[in-house]
C-alpha positions in Angstrom: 128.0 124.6 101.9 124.6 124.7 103.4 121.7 122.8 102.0 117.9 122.7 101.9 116.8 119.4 103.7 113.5 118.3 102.4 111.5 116.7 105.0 108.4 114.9 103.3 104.7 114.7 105.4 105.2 110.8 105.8 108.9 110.8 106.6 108.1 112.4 110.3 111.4 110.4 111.7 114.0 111.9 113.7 116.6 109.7 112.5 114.9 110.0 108.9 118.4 109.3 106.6 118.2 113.1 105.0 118.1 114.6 108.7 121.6 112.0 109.5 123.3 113.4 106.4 122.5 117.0 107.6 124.7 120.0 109.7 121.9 120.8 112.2 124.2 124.2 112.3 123.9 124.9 109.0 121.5 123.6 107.3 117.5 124.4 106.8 114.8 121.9 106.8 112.3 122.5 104.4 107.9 121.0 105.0 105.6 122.1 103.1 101.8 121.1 103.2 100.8 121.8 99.4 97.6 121.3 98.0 99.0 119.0 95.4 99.5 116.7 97.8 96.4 116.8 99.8 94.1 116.7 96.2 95.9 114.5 94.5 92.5 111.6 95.5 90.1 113.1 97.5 91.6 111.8 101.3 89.1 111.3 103.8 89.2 114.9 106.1 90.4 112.9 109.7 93.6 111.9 106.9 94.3 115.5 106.1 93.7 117.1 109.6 96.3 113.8 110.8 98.9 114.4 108.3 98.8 118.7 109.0 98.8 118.3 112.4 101.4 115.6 112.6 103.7 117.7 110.3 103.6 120.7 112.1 103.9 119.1 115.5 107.3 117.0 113.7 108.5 120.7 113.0 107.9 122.0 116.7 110.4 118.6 117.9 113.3 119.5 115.0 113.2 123.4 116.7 113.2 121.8 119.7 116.3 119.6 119.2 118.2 122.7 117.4 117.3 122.3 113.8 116.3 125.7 111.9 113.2 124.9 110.0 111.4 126.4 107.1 107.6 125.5 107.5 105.2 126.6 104.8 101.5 126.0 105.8 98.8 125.3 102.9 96.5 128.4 103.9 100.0 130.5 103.0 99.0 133.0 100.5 102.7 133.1 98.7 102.5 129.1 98.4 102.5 128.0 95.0 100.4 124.5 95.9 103.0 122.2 94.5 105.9 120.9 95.8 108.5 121.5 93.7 107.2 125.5 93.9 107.4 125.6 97.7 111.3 124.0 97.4 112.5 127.0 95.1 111.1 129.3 96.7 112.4 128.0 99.7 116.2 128.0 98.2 115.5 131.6 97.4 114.7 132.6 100.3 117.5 130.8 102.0 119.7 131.9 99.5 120.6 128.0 98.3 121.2 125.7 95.7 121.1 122.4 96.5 118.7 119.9 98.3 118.8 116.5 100.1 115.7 114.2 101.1 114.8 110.5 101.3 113.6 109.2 98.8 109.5 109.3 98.9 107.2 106.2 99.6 105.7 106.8 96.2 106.6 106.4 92.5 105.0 109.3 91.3 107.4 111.9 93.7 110.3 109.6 93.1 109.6 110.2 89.7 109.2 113.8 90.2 112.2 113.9 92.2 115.1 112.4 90.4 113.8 114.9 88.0 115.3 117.8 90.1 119.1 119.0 88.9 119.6 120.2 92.4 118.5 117.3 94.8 120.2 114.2 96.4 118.4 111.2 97.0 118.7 109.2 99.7 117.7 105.6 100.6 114.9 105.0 103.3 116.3 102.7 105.6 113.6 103.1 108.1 112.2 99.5 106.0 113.6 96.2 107.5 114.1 94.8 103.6 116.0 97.1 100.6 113.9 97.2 97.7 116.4 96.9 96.0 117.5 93.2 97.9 113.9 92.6 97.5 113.7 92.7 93.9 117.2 90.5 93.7 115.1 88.1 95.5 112.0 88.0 93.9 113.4 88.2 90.4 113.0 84.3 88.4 111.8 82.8 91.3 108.6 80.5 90.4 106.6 81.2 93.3 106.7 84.4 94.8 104.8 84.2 98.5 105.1 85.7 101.5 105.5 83.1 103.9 108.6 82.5 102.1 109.7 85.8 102.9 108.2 86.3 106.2 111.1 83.4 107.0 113.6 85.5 105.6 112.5 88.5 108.1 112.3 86.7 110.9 115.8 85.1 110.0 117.4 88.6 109.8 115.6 90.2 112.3 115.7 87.1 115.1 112.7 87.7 116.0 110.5 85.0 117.7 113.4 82.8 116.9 115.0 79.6 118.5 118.4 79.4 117.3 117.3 79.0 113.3 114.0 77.0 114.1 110.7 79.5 114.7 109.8 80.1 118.3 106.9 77.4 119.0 107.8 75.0 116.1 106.1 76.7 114.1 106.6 79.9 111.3 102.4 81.1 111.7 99.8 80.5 114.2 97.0 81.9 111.9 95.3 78.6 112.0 94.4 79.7 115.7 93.2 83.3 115.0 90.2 82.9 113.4 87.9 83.0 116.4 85.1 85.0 117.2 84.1 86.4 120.2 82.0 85.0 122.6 78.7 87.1 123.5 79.4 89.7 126.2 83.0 90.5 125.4 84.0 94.2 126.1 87.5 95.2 124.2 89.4 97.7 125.2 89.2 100.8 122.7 92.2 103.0 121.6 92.9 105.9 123.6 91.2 108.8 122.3 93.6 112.1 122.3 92.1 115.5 122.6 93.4 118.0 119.7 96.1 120.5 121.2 96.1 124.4 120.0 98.4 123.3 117.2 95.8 120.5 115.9 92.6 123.0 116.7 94.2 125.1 114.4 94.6 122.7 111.5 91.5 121.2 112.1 89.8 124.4 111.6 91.4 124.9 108.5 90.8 121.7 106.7 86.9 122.5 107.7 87.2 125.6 105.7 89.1 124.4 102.9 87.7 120.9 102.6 83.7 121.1 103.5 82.8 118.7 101.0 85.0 115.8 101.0 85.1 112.8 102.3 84.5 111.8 105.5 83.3 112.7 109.3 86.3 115.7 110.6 84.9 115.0 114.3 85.3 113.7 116.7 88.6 114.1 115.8 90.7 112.0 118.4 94.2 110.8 116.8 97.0 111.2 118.1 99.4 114.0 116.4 102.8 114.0 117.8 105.5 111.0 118.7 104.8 110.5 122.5 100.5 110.6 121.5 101.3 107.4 119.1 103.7 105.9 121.4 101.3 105.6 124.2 98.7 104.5 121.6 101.0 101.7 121.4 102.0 101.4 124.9 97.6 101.0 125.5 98.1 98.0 123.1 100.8 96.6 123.8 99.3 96.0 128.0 95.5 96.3 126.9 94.6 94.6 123.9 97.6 92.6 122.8 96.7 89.4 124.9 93.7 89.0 123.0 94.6 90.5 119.5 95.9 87.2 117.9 92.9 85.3 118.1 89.9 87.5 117.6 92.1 89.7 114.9 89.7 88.6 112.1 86.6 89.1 113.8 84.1 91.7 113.1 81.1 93.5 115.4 79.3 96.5 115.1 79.0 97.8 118.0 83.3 96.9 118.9 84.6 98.8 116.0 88.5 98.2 117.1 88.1 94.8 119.1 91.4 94.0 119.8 93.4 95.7 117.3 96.4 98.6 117.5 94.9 101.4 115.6 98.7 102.4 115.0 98.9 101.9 111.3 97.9 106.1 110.8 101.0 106.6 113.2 103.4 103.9 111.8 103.2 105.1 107.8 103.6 108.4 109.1 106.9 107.9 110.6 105.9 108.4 114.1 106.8 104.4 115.4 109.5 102.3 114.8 108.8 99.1 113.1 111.4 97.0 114.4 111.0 98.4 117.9 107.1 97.5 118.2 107.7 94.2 116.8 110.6 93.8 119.9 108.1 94.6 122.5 105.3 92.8 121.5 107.9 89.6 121.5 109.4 91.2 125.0 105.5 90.2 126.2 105.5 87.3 124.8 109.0 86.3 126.9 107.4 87.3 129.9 104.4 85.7 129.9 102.0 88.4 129.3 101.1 87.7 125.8 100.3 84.0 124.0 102.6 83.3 120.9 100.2 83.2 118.2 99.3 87.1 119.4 102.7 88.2 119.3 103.3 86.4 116.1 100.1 87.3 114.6 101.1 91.2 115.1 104.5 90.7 114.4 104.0 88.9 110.6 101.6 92.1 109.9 105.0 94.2 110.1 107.8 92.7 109.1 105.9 90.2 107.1 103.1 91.9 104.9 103.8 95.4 105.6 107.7 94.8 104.2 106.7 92.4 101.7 104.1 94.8 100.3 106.3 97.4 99.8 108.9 95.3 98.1 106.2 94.1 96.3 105.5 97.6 94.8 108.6 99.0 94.3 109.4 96.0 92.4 106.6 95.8 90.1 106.7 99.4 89.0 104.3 102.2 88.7 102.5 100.0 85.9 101.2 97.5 88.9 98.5 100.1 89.4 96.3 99.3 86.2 96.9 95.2 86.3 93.6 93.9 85.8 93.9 89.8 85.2 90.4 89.7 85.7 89.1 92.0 83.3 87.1 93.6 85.8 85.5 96.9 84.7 82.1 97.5 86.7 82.8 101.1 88.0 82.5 102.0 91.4 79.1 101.8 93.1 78.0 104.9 94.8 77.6 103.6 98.1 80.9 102.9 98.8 81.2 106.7 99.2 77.9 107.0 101.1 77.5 103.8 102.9 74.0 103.7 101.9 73.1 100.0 101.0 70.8 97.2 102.0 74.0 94.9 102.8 74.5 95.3 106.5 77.9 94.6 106.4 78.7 97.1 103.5 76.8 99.8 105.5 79.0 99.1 108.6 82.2 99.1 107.1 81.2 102.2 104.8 80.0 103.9 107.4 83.0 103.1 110.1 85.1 104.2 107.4 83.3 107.5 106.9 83.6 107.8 110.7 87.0 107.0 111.3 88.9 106.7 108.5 89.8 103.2 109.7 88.8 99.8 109.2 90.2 96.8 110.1 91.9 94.3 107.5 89.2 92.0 107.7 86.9 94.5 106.9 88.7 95.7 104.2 89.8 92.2 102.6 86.6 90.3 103.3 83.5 92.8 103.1 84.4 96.2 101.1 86.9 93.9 98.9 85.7 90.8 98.2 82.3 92.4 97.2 84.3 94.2 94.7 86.4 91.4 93.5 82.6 89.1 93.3 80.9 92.1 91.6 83.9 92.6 88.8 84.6 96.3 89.8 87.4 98.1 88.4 90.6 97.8 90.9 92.1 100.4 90.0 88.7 102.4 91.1 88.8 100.9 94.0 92.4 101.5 94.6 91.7 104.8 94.2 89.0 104.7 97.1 91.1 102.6 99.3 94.1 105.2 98.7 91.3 108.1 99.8 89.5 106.9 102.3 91.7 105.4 105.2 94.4 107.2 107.5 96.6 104.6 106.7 96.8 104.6 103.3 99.8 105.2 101.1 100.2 104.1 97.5 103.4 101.6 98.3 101.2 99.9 101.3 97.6 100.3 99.8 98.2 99.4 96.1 99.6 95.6 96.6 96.9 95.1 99.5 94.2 96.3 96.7 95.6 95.3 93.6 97.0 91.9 94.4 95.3 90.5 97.8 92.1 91.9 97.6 91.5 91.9 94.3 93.9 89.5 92.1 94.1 91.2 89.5 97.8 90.6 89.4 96.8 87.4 88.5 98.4 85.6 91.5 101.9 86.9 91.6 100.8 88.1 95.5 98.1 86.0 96.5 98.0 82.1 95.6 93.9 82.7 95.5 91.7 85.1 95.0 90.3 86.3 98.3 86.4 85.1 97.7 84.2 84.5 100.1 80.0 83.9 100.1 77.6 85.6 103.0 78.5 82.3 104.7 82.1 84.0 105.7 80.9 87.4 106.8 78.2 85.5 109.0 80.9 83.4 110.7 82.9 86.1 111.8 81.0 89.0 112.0 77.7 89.8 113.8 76.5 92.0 110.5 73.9 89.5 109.2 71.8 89.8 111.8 69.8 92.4 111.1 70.3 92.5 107.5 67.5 93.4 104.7 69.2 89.8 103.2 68.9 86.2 103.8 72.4 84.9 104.5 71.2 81.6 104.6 69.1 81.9 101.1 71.3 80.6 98.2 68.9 82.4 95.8 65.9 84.9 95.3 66.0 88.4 95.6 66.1 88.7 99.2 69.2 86.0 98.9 72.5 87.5 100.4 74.0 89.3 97.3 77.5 87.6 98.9 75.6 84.4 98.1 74.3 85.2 94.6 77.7 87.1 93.4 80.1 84.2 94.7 78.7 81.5 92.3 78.8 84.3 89.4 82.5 85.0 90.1 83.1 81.2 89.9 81.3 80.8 86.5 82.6 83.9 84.8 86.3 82.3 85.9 85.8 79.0 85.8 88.3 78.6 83.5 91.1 80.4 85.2 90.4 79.1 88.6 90.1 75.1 87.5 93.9 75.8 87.5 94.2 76.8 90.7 94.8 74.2 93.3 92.8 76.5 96.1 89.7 77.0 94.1 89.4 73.7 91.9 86.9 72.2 94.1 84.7 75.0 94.0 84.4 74.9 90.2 83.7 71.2 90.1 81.0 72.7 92.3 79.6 74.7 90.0 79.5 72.4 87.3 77.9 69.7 89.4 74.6 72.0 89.7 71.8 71.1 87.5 71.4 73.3 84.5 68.3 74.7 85.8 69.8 76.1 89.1 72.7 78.0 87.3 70.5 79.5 85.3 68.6 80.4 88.4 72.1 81.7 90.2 72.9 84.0 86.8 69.6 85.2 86.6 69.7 86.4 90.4 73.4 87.7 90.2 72.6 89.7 87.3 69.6 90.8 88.5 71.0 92.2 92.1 74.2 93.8 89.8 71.7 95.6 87.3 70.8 97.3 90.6 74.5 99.0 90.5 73.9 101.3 87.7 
């Protein structure tokens, strides 16, 4: 009997586990853009105008390959704007009653899913680790990191390996990527794709329908279809790989991408293979073209955080999202939506982001997020913003990297410290201070570096808490060894620049 094969906008993989268990004679694939979906957090406009355009392009290679496909586009008058909506009227049309898919990246659909009489849910194997092995494994263990099970992936996958010893003698080379780049270096930037008739079209219509929200629609200049990502890749892979390990922390203003991929809008879509890129960024390494902390460095970011992330989520439940061990409940500042601040580095992130609806982990981890996690901001606000703002971002990738990385407020079950840093940090490995209406050398004042002010506040207010961590012990003792006087100096500052948040 025929069936309805759902085809959701991040699953855009030929060999997706619903399309396997399909009869390409027989059965209909259903996609649907639905303005659910696109509203459900404001999404940056180059993030709706990706996903549209990469969908219907994904429909264009199933025709192409023989598959009859049911596309319903969001300016459809009949569409009902929900999901659910455009799969009954879907089996209507088609005249069926049942429906497979793979199960979604997200809790909420899953949720919303397994709710539906008529639809078969299957695993996504297109993940290196099960959830389902994952939670096994992390379940009762004392210490859950993910070096630990970085070893595990790099064990099953064989990748950078020597027999059963790591490739080098060592598991991570991250001790040698914290460099910055010397003055004059010129790296390579992604290729830049021009939109097709297909993407025109969908960039026109987000214009219309979106012309308030978040973020710059052009330049518009991803790629939108399998071979577009796979050369983006391919530029990495010979331009930018070489040099990506070492200056992959780094930050400049005017070298937005320095040496990093860019492919992380392509790769959560469903366009690249995990395993695949991870094999020929090691095939470099084997011949010569690429040092071993680079490959390594590139390779832990997929099978290492990107699958221990996920496992991460899935494992912790929907409930992960409002953890908050720190009691942080500042909301939001406005300038993370507008970029307009004082703080250089704020500004430049902000800003990039607004651009390109990209930023690099450093930025997002040591600028945008450690000023939250200093300044006590909700997480779950800024999970919300991360979750908008980037191309990347879905909820089973975005909410561990926010929620327990960037902001501990898991209360170390991801990270073994809370990811703090002073002005001192950002001027190491970044060229933002330079200009900057702050004094990243003043340690107090109102024109000290708020980064400098806010650091010594987040120690005090958690003194407690952190005294117990081995990572941060020192920096209490710190604290306490300052003269009376000069704390109250640093808390009168800190709350001084934070009364400025609203």
């Amino acid at each position: 009997m025929a069936r309805l094969v759902l085809v959701l906008g991040d699953q855009l993989t030929p060999e997706l586990a619903a399309l396997r268990a399909a009869d390409r004679a027989s059965d209909v694939v259903l996609m649907a853009e639905v303005a659910e979906e696109a509203g459900y957090v404001p999404h940056h406009r180059k993030k709706l105008a990706l996903v549209f355009a990469a969908m219907r392009h994904f429909a264009a290679e199933l025709r192409a390959a023989g598959w009859q496909v049911d596309y319903t586009r969001l300016d459809d008058p009949a569409n009902r704007g929900h999901l659910r909506g455009e799969v009954e009227r879907a089996l209507a049309r088609h005249g069926l009653d049942a429906v497979i898919v793979t199960e979604p990246g997200e809790w909420r659909l899953l949720e919303e899913l397994q709710r539906w009489p008529a639809a078969t849910l299957l695993a996504d194997d297109r993940f290196i680790a099960d959830r389902h092995g994952f939670a096994r494994w992390a379940t009762g263990r004392k210490g859950l990191r993910m070096e630990h099970f970085y070893r595990l992936m790099r064990r099953k996958t064989g990748l950078l390996m020597a027999g059963d010893q790591p490739a080098g003698g060592q598991w991570n080379f991250d001790h040698d990527n914290r460099q910055r780049p010397p003055e004059g270096l010129i790296p390579p930037d992604p290729p830049r794709f021009a939109p097709d008739a297909i993407t025109r079209e969908v960039l026109d219509m987000v214009e219309q329908r979106f012309p308030g929200q978040f973020g710059s629609l052009h330049p518009f200049w991803f790629a939108t279809d399998r071979a577009g990502a796979e050369a983006a890749f391919a530029h990495f892979l010979h331009h930018a790989l070489p040099d990506f390990g070492r200056y992959q922390d780094a930050m400049l203003q005017g070298h937005r991408f320095l040496f990093h991929a860019v492919i992380s809008p392509y790769l959560n879509l469903g366009l690249l293979d995990p395993l695949a890129l991870c094999r020929a960024a090691e095939a470099e390494w084997q011949a010569g073209r690429v040092p071993l902390n680079s490959a390594e460095g590139f390779i832990r970011q997929i099978i290492g955080w990107r699958e221990y992330v996920r496992g991460i989520y899935w494992w912790r439940g929907p409930g992960y999202a409002r953890e908050n061990a720190l009691d942080a409940h500042r909301p939001l500042p406005a300038f993370y939506w507008s970029g307009e601040t004082d703080m250089a580095c704020m500004r430049a992130c902000i800003t990039q982001t607004r651009e390109e609806a990209y930023a690099h982990h450093i930025q997002r981890l040591m600028v945008t997020g450690n000023f939250a996690l200093l300044a006590g901001i909700d997480p779950y606000e800024l999970h919300e913003w991360y979750l908008a703002v980037y191309a990347d971002a879905y909820e089973w990738v975005e909410l561990p990297n926010t929620v327990g990385m960037s902001q501990f407020a898991d209360g170390g079950l991801l990270a073994s410290k809370p990811y703090a840093a002073s002005g001192a940090y950002i001027d190491r490995m970044s060229d933002y201070c330079r200009g900057c209406a702050y004094d990243v050398k003043a340690k107090e004042g109102p024109r000290a570096c708020p980064f400098n002010l806010l650091y010594w506040h987040f120690i005090a207010r958690h003194a407690e808490r952190l005294r117990r961590n081995p990572r941060m012990a020192r920096m209490v003792q710190l604290w306490a060894g300052f003269t009376p006087d000069r704390q109250a100096r640093l808390r009168h500052d800190a709350a001084a620049f934070l009364a400025t948040l609203g």
